[in-house]
N, C-alpha and C positions, 0 to 999 in steps of 0.2 A: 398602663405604661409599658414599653414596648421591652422583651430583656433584653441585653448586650450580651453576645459573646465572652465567655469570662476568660479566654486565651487564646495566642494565636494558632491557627487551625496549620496543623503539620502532616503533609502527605508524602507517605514514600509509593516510589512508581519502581515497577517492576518490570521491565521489558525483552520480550524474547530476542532471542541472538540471531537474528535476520537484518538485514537492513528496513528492509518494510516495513517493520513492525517495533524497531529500533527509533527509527526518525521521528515519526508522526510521534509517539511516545516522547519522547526530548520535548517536541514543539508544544505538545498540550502541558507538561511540568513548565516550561517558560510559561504558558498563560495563564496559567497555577499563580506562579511568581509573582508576573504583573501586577496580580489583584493582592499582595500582599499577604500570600498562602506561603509558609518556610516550606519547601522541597528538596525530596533527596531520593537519588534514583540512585537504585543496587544494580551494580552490573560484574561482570567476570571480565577478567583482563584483556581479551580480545577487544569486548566493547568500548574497555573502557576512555581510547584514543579519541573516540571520533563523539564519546559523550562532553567530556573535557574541553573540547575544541568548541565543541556547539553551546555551551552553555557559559564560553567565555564573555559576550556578549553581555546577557542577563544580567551575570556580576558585577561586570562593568559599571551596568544601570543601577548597583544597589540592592539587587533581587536577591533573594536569600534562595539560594538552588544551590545542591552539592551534591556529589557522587559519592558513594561510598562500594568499596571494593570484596566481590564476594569469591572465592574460589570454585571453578568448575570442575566437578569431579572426574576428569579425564581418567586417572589411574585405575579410578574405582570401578569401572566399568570394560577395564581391556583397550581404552583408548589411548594414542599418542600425548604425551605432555602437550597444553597449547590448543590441542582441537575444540575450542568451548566456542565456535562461532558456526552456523550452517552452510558457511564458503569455503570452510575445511572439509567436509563430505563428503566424500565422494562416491563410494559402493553402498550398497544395499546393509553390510554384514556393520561399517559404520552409521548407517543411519538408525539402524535399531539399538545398538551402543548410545547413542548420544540420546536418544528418546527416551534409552532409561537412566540416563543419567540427569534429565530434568528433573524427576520426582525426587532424587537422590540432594538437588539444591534445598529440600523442604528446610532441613536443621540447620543451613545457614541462614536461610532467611531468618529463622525465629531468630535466633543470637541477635541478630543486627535490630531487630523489633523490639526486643528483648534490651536489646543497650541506649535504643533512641525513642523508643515510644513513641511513635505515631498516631495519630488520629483514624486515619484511612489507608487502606493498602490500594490502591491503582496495580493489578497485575495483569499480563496477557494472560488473553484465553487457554493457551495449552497448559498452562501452570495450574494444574487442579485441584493441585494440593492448597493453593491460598486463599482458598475460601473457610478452610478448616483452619489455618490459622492464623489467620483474624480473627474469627470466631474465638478461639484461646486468648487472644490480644482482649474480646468484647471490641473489635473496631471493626466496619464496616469493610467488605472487600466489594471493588466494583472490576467490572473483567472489562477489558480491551481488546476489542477482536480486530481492529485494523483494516474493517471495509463498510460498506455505509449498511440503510437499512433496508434497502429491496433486495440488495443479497440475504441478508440476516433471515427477513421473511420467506426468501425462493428459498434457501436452503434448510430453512426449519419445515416449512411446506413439503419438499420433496423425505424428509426425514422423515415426517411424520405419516405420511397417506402411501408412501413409497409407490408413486407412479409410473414407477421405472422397470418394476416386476412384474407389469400385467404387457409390456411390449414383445414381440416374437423374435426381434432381433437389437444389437448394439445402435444399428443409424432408425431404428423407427422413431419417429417424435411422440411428444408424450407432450398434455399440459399440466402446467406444477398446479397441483388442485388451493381452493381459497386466497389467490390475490386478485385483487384490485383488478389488475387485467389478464386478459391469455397470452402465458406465455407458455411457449410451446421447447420443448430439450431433447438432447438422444439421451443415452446412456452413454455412448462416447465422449460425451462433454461434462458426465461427472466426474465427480473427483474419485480413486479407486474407496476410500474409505465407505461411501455409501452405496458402495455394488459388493465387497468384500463380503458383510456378514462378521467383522469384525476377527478377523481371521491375520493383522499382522499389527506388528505394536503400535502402530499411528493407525489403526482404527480403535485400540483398546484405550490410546492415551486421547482419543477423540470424545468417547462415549463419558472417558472418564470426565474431560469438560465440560461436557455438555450436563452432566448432573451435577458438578459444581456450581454451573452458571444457576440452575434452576435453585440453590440456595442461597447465591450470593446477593446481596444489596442492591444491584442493579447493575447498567452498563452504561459508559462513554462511548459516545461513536464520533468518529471523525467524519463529517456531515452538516451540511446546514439544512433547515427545515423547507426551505421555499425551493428546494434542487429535487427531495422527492418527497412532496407531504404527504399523499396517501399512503406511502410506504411506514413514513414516521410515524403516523398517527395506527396505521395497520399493527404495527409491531408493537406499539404499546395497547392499545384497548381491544387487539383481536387475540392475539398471540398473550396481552394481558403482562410485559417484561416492562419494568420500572427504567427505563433511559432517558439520556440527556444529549443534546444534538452539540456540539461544541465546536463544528469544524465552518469554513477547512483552517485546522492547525499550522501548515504550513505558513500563513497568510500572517502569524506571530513573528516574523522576521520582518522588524519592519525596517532596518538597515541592511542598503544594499550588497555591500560584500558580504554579511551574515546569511543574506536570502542565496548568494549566489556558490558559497563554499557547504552551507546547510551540514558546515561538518566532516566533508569528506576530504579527499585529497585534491588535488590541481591549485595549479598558483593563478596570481596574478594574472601573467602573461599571457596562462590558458586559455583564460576568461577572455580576455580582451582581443586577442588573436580570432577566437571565435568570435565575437560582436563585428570588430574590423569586417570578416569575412562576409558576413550577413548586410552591413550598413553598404555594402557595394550592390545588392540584390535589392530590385520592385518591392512594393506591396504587395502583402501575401501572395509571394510566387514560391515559396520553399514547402519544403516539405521536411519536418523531421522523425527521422526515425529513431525509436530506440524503446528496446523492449525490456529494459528492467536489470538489475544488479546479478539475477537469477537466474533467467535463462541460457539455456546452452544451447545452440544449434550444432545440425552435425555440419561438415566442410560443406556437403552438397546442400542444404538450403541455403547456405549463407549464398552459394553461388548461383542461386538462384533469385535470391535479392538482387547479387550484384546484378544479374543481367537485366531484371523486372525493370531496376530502376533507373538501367543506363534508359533501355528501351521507352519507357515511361516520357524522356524526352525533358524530364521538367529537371528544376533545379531541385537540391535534397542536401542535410547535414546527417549521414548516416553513422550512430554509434553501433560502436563492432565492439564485444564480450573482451576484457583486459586481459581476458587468459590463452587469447590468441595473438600476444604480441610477438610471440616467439618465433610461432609459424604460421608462414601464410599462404602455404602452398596452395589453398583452396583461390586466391585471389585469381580470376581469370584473365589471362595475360596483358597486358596492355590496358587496363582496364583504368588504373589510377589517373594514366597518361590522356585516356580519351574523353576523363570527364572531368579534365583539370581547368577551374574557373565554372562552373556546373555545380560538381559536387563535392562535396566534403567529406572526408572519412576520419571519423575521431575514435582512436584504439584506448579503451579505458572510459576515464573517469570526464563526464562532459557538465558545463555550466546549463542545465535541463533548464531551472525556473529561469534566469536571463536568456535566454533561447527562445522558449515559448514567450517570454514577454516581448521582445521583439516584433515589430511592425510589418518584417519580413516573414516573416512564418505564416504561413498560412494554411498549415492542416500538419496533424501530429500522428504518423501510424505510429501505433502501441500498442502493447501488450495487455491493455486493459487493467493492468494493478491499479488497483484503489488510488493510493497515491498520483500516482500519473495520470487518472481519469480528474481528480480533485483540482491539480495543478492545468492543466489543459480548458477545464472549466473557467477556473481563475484570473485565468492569462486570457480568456473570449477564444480559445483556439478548437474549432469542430475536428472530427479526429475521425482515422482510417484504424478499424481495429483489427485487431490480429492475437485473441485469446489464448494462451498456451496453457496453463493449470489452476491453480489452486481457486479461486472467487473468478477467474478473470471471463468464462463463458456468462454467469448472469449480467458481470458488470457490462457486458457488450449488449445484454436485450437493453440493461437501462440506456445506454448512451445511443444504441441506435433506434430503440422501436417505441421507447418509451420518451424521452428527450428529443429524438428525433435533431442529433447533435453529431453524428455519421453515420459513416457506411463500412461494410464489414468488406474483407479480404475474403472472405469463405475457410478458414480455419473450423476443423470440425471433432477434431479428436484430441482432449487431454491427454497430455504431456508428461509419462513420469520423471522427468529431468535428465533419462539417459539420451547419450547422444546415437540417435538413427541416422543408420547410413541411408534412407528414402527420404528426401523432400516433399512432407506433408503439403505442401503451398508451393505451387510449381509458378516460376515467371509471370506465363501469361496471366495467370488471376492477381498476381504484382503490378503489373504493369497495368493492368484493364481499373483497379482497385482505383492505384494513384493518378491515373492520366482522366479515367472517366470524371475523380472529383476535384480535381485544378481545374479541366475544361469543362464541367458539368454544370448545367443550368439550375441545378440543388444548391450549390455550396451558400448561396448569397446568402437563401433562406434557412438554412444551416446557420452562417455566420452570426445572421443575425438572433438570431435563439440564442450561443450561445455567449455572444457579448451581452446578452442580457441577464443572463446567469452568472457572468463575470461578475458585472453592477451589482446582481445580488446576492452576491459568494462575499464579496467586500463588504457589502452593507451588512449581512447578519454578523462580521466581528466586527463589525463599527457601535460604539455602544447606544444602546438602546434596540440594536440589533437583533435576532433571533437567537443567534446561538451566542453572543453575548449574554443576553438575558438569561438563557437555559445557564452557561456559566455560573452567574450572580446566583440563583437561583439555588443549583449544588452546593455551592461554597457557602449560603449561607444553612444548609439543610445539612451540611457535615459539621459546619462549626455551633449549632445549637447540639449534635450528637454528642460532640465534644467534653461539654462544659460538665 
């Protein structure tokens, strides 16, 4: 006879202070929820606005999800009161500040463990410390790294065989030795931590995860199985890491204004103003751009956008960084004027997922973040990449060479987030990017690939689904740890 669970199974999530890695984290505690799992995600006051907001929804429905509030150690480390989010950052002198002030969160976490007793800890990966305590707890820690599993695999590969040390120069290609296919890198497209030597605090606070993760429980990945199964299946029986494929998370918003605020700021109005704009626009004649919560361009790339994409010729809904609503001296004169009914320019905060779902849309240059590779799939939209740092060069081998789901900009050297007065990605390779794949005899068989992946991005959280099932699966494999 089969046992029962003898209580209900309680997970606290623990999410780093990014948005990236903020969102997706909320979305999988709601699908926690769902299934009748109590949830509570520890966050610092910065976060705590847009966790609040996103999980009003849940509660609504009955779901037992709650936030609970932890202190960021600002003072303790020489930092401004307030700075506990990574949109506060600015210089190099505060980014090593706030990196040691993550290890520094260890003793409130326990407190709060210690007061609510959880089952399971859900923490991101950079938190290295929570594998050691849960271990104290005897509860299982699973890590959250925030991008699928051909990343997980390219960058555990390049870690390991380090194919990047036997090249003569920064642009020689290299292939990332043991996957599935050849995939070919420079050294300018990794990230500084695995060219370093571990020589500044985000390679020391890297290494530290990475030996965390190898004692931790296992991992969640936001992913579904039938988008990259050799990679999934690689990562667990080569690489030999206990995971469970659960995504895409965002696809948990199953009421429209919930899917379309996901949390952040913009009203109503914003939303609808932008839909209006688009509902007057062809079948896939638009183009949207927008590269993520994080990146910064300096004035001259951005004017180099603007002109690629006057040039370009096509219609476009371009979002421009919120931090340049002040000044816009970079905008090139008359430019608003000459692409007015054409183009769109949204300063800040834009409705992304009703965007790409849109009829009008039809191709997504981006940044390659996880998220926005997941959502773009979701929505059937093939995509114009443009990689700037952290995961975003492998995510572009998967969606171009592997997916065969776009085409690249020619973007070739990661990005430390400072803003360069050179334009890495000059016009013309803007304008040849976007005009060759609106007019190009590819996109159809693009399109069609990835509406298909759509259908099966949907159906794996439809239950009896893939990563539905991988779900069921976890929650019943923590709630027997439990008893």
């Amino acid at each position: 006879m089969e046992t029962k669970p003898c209580r209900q199974l309680h997970i606290f999530f623990l999410p780093f202070m990014v948005s990236g890695h903020t969102l997706p984290l909320i979305d999988l505690a709601k699908l926690f929820a769902s299934r009748g799992v109590k949830c509570t995600i520890a966050a610092t006051h910065a976060n705590s606005p847009i966790i609040s907001k996103a999980i009003q929804t849940s509660k609504g429905f009955g779901f037992e999800i709650d936030l609970v509030l932890i202190k960021f150690p600002s003072n303790e480390v020489g930092l401004p009161e307030g700075i506990d989010s990574t949109k506060f950052v600015r210089t190099e002198e505060m980014r090593g500040k706030f990196l040691k002030a993550i290890t520094l969160l260890e003793q409130q976490v326990e407190r709060v463990l210690h007061q609510h007793q959880p089952h399971c800890l859900v923490a991101d990966f950079l938190f290295h410390w929570a594998t050691d305590v849960a271990t104290k707890f005897k509860i299982p820690r699973l890590v959250f790294h925030g991008t699928g599993f051909f990343a997980l695999c390219a960058i555990k590969s390049t870690m390991m065989y380090q194919p990047h040390m036997k090249v003569s120069s920064d642009s020689e290609s290299f292939v990332v030795p043991s996957l599935p296919d050849e995939i070919k890198m420079t050294q300018n497209q990794l990230a500084p931590f695995l060219t370093l030597n571990g020589k500044t605090e985000l390679n020391k606070l890297i290494k530290k995860s990475r030996e965390a993760e190898e004692r931790s429980y296992g991992i969640v990945v936001n992913s579904f199985y039938e988008l990259e199964p050799e990679y999934a299946d690689h990562y667990k029986n080569v690489l030999g890491k206990k995971s469970w494929h659960i995504g895409p998370v965002s696809l948990c918003n199953i009421v429209e204004e919930d899917k379309a605020e996901r949390g952040r700021e913009g009203s109503v109005d914003e939303v609808q103003a932008c839909l209006n704009w688009l509902n007057s626009k062809r079948l896939n004649s638009v183009v949207y751009i927008c590269f993520g919560s994080m990146t910064k361009f300096s004035d001259s790339q951005l004017v180099e956008i603007a002109y690629g994409l006057e040039a370009s010729r096509q219609k476009f809904i371009w979002v421009v960084n919120k931090e340049r609503n002040d000044k816009e001296e970079w905008f090139p004169e008359g430019f608003e004027q000459r692409i007015e009914g054409k183009g769109l320019v949204i300063r800040g905060w834009a409705p992304q997922l009703p965007i790409l779902q849109h009829e009008a849309v039809g191709a997504f240059l981006t940044h390659c973040g996880w998220n926005s590779i997941l959502e773009g799939v979701s929505a059937g939209v093939p995509m114009i990449t443009w990689p700037v740092s952290a995961d975003q060069f492998y995510n572009e081998k998967l969606v171009t060479q592997i997916l065969g789901i776009g085409v690249a900009v020619g973007a070739q050297k990661w990005e430390d987030g400072s803003l360069l007065s050179e334009a890495s990605v000059k016009r013309e390779a803007i304008e040849k990017a976007v005009t060759g794949f609106m007019v190009g005899e590819k996109q159809e068989d693009m399109r069609t690939r990835v509406l298909a992946l759509g259908m099966m991005a949907r159906g794996a959280v439809a239950e009896g689904g893939s990563s539905f099932s991988d779900l069921t699966a976890l929650i019943e494999e923590l709630s027997f740890l439990g008893c």
